[in-house]
N, CA, C and O atoms as a Tinker XYZ file with bonds, in Angstrom:
   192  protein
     1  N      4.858000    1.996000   14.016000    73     2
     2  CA     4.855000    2.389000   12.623000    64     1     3
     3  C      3.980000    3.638000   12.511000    63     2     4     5
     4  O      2.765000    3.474000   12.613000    81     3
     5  N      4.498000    4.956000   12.298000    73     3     6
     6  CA     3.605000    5.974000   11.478000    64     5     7
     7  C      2.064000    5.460000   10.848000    63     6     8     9
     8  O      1.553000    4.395000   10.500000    81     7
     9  N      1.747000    6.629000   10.918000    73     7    10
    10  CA     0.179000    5.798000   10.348000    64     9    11
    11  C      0.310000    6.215000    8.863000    63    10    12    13
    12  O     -0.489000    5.685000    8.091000    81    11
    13  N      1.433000    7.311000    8.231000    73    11    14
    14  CA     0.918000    7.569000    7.128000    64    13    15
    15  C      1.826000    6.172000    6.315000    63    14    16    17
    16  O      1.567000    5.991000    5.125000    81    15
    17  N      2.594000    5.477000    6.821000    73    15    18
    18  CA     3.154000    4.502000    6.746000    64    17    19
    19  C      2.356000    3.048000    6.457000    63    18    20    21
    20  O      2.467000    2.304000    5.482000    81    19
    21  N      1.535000    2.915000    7.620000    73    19    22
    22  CA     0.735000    1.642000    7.836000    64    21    23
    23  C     -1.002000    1.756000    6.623000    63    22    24    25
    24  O     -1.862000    0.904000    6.396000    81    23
    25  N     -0.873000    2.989000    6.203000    73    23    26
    26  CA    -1.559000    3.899000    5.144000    64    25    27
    27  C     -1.146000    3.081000    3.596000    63    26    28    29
    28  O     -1.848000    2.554000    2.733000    81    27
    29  N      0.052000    3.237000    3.717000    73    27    30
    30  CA     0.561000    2.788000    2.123000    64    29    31
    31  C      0.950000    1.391000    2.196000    63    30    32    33
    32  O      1.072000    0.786000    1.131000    81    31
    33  N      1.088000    0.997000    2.910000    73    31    34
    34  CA     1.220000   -0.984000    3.071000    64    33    35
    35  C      0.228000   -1.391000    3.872000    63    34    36    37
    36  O      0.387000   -1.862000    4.998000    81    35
    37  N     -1.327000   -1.133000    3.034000    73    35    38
    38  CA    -2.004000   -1.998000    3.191000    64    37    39
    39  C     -2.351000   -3.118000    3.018000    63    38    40    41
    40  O     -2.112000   -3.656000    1.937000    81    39
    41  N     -2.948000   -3.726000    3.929000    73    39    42
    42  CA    -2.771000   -5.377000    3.351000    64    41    43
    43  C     -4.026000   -5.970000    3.115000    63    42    44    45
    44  O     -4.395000   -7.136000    3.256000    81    43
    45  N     -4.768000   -4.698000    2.631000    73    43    46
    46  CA    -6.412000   -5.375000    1.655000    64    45    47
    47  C     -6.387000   -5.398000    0.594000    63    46    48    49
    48  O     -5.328000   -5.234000   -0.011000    81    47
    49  N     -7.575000   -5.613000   -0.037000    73    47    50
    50  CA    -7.700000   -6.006000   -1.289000    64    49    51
    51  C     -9.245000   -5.439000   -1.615000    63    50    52    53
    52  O    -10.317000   -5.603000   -1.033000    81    51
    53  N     -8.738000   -4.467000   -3.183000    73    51    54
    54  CA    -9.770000   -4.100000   -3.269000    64    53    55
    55  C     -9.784000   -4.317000   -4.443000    63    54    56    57
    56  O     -8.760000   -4.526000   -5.093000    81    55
    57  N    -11.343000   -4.303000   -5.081000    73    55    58
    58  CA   -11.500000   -5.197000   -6.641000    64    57    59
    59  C    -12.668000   -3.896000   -6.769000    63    58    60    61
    60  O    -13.668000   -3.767000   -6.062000    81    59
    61  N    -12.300000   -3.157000   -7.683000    73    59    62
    62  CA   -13.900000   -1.666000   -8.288000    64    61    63
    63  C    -14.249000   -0.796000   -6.821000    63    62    64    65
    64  O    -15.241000   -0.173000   -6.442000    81    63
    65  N    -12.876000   -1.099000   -6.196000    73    63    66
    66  CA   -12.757000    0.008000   -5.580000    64    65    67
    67  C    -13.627000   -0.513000   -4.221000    63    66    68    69
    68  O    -13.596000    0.319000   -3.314000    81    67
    69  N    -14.511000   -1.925000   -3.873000    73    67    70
    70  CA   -14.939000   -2.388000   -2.975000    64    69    71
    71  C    -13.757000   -3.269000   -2.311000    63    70    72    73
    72  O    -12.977000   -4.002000   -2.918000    81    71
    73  N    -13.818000   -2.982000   -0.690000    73    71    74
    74  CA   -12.569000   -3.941000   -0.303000    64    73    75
    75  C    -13.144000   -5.332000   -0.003000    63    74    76    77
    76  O    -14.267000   -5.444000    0.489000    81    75
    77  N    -12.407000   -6.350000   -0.286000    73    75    78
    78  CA   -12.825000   -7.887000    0.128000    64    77    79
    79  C    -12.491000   -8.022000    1.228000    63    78    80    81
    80  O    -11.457000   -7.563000    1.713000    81    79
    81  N    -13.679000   -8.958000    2.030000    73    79    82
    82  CA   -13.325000   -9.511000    3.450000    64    81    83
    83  C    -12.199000  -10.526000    2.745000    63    82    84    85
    84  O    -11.905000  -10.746000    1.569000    81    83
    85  N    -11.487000  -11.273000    4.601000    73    83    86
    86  CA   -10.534000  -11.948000    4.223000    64    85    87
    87  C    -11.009000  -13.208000    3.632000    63    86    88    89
    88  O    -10.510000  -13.613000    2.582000    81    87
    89  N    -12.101000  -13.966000    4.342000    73    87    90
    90  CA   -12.299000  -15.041000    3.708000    64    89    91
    91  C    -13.013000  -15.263000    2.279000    63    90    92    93
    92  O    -13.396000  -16.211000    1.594000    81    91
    93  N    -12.978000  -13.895000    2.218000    73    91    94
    94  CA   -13.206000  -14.064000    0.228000    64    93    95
    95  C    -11.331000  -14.087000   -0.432000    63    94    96    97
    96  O    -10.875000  -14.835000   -1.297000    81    95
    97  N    -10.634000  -13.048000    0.317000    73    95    98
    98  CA    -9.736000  -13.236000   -0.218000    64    97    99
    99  C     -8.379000  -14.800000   -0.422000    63    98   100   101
   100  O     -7.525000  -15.224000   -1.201000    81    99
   101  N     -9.118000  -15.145000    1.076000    73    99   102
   102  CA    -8.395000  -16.710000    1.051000    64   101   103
   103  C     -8.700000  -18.048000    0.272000    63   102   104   105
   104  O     -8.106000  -19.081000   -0.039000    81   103
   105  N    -10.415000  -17.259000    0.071000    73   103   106
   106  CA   -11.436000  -18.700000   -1.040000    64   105   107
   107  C    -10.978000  -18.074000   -2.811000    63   106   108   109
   108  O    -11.073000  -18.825000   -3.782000    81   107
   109  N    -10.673000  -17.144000   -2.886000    73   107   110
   110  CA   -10.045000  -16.708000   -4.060000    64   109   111
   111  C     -8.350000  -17.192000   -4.474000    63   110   112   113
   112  O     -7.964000  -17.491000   -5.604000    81   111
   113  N     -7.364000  -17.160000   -2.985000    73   111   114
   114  CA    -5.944000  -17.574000   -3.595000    64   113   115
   115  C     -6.430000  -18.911000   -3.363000    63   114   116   117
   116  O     -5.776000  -19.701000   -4.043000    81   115
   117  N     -7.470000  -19.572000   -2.557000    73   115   118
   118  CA    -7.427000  -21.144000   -2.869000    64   117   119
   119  C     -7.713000  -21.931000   -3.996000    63   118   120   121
   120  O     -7.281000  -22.989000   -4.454000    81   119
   121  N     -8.685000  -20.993000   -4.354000    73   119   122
   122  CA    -9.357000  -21.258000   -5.953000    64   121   123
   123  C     -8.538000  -21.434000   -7.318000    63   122   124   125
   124  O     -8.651000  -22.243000   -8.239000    81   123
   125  N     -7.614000  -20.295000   -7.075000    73   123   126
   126  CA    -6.396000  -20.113000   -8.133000    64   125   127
   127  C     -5.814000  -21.014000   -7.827000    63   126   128   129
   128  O     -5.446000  -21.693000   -8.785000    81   127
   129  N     -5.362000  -21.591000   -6.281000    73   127   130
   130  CA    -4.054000  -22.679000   -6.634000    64   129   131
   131  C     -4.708000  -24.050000   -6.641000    63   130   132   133
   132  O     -3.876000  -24.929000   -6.422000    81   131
   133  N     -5.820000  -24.460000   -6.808000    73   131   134
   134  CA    -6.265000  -25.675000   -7.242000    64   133   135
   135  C     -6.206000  -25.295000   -8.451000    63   134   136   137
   136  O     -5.288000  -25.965000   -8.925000    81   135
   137  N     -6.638000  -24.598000   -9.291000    73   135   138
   138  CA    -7.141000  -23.701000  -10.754000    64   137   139
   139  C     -4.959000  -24.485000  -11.234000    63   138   140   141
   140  O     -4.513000  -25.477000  -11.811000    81   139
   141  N     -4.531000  -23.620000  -10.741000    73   139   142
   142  CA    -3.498000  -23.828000  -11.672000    64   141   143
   143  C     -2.271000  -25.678000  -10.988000    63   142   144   145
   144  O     -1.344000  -26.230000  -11.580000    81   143
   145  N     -2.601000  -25.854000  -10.289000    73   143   146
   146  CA    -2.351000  -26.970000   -9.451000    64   145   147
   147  C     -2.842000  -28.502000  -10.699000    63   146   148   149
   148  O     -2.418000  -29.552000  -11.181000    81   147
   149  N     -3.895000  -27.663000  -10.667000    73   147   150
   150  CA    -4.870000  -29.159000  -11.733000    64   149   151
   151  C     -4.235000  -29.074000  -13.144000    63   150   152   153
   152  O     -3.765000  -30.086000  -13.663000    81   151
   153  N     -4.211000  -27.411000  -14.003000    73   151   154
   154  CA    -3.398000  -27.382000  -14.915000    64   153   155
   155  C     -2.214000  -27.826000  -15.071000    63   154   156   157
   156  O     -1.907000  -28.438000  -16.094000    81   155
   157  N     -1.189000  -27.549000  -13.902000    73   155   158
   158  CA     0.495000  -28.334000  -14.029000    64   157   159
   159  C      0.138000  -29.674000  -14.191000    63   158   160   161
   160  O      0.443000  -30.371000  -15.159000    81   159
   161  N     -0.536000  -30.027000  -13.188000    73   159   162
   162  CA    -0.586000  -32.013000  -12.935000    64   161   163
   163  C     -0.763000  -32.293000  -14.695000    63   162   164   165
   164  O      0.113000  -32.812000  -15.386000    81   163
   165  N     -1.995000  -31.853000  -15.158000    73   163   166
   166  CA    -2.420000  -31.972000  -16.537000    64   165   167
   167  C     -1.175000  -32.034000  -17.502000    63   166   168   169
   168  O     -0.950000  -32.930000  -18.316000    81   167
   169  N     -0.412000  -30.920000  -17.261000    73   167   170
   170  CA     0.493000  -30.476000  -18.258000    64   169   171
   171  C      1.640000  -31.311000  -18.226000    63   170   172   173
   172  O      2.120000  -31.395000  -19.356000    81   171
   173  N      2.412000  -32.110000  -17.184000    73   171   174
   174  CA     2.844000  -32.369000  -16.621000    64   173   175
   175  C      2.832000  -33.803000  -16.600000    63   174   176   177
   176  O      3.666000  -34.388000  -15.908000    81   175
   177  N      2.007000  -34.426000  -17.260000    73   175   178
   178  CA     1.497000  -35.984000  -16.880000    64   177   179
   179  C      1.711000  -36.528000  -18.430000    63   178   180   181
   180  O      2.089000  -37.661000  -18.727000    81   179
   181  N      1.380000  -35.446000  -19.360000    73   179   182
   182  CA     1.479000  -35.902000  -20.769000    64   181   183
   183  C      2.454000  -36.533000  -21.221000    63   182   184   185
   184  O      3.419000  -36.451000  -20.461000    81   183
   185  N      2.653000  -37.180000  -22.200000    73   183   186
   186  CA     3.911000  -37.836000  -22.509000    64   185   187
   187  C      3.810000  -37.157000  -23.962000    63   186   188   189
   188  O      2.754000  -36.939000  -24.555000    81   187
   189  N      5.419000  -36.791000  -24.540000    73   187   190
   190  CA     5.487000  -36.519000  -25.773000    64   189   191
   191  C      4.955000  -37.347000  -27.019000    63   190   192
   192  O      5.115000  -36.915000  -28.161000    81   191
């Protein structure tokens, strides 16, 4: 792959312009899918 290529499909993550290590970025999508995981069950369990 070109580098000006491997340039534009990067696969970090940057938040104010600081990039996150990965295991912030993996404790962050884990966070969200318990976060919204707990909301469905919630939403989901109610009875009309």
């Amino acid at each position: 792959m070109p580098p000006v290529a491997a340039e534009r499909i990067s696969a970090t993550v940057t938040l104010f312009g600081y990039t996150l290590p990965v295991w912030l970025e993996l404790t962050l999508v884990a966070a969200f899918a318990v976060l919204f995981f707990t909301l469905a069950i919630r939403g989901f369990s109610r009875r009309d």
